[in-house]
NUBA-993192 format. One record per residue (C-alpha): residue number from 1; residue in three letters; y, x, z. Coordinates in steps of 0.25 Angstrom, whole numbers. Example, Ala and Ser with C-alpha at 12.3 -4.5 7.8 and 13.67 -1.06 7.14 Angstrom:
<atoms>
[1, 'Ala', [-18, 49, 31]];
[2, 'Ser', [-4, 55, 29]];
</atoms>
This chain:
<atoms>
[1, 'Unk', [27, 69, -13]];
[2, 'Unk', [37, 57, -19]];
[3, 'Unk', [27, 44, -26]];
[4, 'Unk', [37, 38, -35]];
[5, 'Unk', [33, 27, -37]];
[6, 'Unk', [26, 26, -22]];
[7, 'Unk', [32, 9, -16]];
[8, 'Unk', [38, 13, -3]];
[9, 'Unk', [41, 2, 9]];
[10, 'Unk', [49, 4, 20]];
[11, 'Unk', [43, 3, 33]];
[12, 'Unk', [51, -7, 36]];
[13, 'Unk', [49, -15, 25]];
[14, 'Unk', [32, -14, 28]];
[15, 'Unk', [27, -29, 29]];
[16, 'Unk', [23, -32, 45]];
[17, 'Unk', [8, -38, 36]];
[18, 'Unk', [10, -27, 26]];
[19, 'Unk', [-3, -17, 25]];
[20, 'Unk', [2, -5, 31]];
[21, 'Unk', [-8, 7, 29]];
[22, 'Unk', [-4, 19, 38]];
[23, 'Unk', [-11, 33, 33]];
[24, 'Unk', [-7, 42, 45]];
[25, 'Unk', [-17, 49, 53]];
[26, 'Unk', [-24, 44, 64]];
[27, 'Unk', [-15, 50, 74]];
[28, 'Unk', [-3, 45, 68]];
[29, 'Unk', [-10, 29, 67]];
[30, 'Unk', [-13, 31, 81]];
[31, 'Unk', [2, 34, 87]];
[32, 'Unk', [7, 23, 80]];
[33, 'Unk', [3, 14, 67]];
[34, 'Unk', [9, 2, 62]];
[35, 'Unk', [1, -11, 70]];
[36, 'Unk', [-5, -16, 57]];
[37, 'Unk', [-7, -4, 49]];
[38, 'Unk', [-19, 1, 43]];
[39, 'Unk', [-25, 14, 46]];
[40, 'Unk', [-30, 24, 34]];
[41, 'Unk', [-26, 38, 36]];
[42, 'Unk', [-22, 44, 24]];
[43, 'Unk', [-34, 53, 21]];
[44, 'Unk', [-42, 41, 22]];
[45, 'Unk', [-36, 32, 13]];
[46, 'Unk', [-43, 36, 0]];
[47, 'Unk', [-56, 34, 8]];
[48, 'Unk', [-52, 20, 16]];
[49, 'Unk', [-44, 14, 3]];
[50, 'Unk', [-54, 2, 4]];
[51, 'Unk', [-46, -2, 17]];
[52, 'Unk', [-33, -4, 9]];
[53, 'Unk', [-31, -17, 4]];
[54, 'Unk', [-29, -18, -10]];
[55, 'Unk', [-21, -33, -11]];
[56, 'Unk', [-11, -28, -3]];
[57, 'Unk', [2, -19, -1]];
[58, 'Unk', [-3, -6, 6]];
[59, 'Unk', [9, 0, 16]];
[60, 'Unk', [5, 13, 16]];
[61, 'Unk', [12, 22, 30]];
[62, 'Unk', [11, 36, 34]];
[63, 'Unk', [20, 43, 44]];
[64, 'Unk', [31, 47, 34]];
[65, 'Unk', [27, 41, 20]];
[66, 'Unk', [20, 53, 14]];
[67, 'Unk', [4, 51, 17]];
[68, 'Unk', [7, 36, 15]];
[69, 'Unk', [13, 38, 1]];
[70, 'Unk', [2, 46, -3]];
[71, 'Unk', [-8, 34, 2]];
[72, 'Unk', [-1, 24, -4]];
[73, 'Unk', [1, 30, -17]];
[74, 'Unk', [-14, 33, -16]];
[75, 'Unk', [-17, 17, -14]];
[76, 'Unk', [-8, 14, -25]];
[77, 'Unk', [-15, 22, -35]];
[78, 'Unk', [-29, 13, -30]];
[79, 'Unk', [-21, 0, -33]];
[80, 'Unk', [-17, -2, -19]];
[81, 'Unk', [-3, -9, -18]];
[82, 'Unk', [2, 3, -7]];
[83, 'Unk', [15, 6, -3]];
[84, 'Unk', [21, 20, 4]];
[85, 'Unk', [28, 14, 20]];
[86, 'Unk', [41, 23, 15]];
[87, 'Unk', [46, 31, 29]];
[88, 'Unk', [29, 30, 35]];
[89, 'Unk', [27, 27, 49]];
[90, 'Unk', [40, 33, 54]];
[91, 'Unk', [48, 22, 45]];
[92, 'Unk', [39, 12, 52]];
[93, 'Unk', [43, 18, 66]];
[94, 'Unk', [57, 18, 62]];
[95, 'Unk', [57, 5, 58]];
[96, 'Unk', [54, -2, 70]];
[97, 'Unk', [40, -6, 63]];
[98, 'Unk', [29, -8, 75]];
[99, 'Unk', [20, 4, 78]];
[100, 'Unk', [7, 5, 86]];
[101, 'Unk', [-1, 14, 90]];
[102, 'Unk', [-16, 17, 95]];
[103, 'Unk', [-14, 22, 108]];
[104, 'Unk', [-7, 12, 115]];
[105, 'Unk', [4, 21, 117]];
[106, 'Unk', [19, 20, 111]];
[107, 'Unk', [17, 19, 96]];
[108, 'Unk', [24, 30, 87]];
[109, 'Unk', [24, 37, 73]];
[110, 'Unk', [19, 52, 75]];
</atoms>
């Protein structure tokens, strides 16, 4: 699937204040997330849209880019100023970007 005219950022290039919204499942959030994402998995998003802030950009993360690009072309078309985190979590990773996790244990993209 290719959105044309979907805005893309670079991992790197992600504010550290930015409102990063990560749409993996729980099991993926949980072995490692960035420390001030948001949580909506993605096929709860449609049902949890009144969490997204509307006055703000939306940094919207996956593992890859795929479910996130979906996501983010989906809050575009409700007025939400969204943009696709090109690369997904594995960009971040490889970025040196800083990942937690829920467990306590090493933090890590699965």
């Amino acid at each position: 699937m290719h959105f044309a005219q979907l805005p893309t950022v670079d991992a790197a290039a992600v504010p550290s204040d930015g409102y990063l919204l990560d749409v993996r499942e729980p099991d993926e959030w949980a072995a490692g997330h960035a420390e001030e994402a948001v949580h909506i998995p993605m096929g709860e998003v449609v049902a949890r849209i009144a969490e997204v802030p509307a006055g703000r950009t939306v940094h919207v993360v996956c593992r890859v880019g795929g479910r996130s690009a979906q996501v983010a072309q989906y809050l575009i078309a409700q007025g939400v100023d969204a943009v696709n985190v090109d690369g997904g979590m594995l960009a971040w990773e490889a970025a040196g970007r800083p990942l937690v996790s829920e467990h306590g244990g090493p933090a890590g993209v699965v």
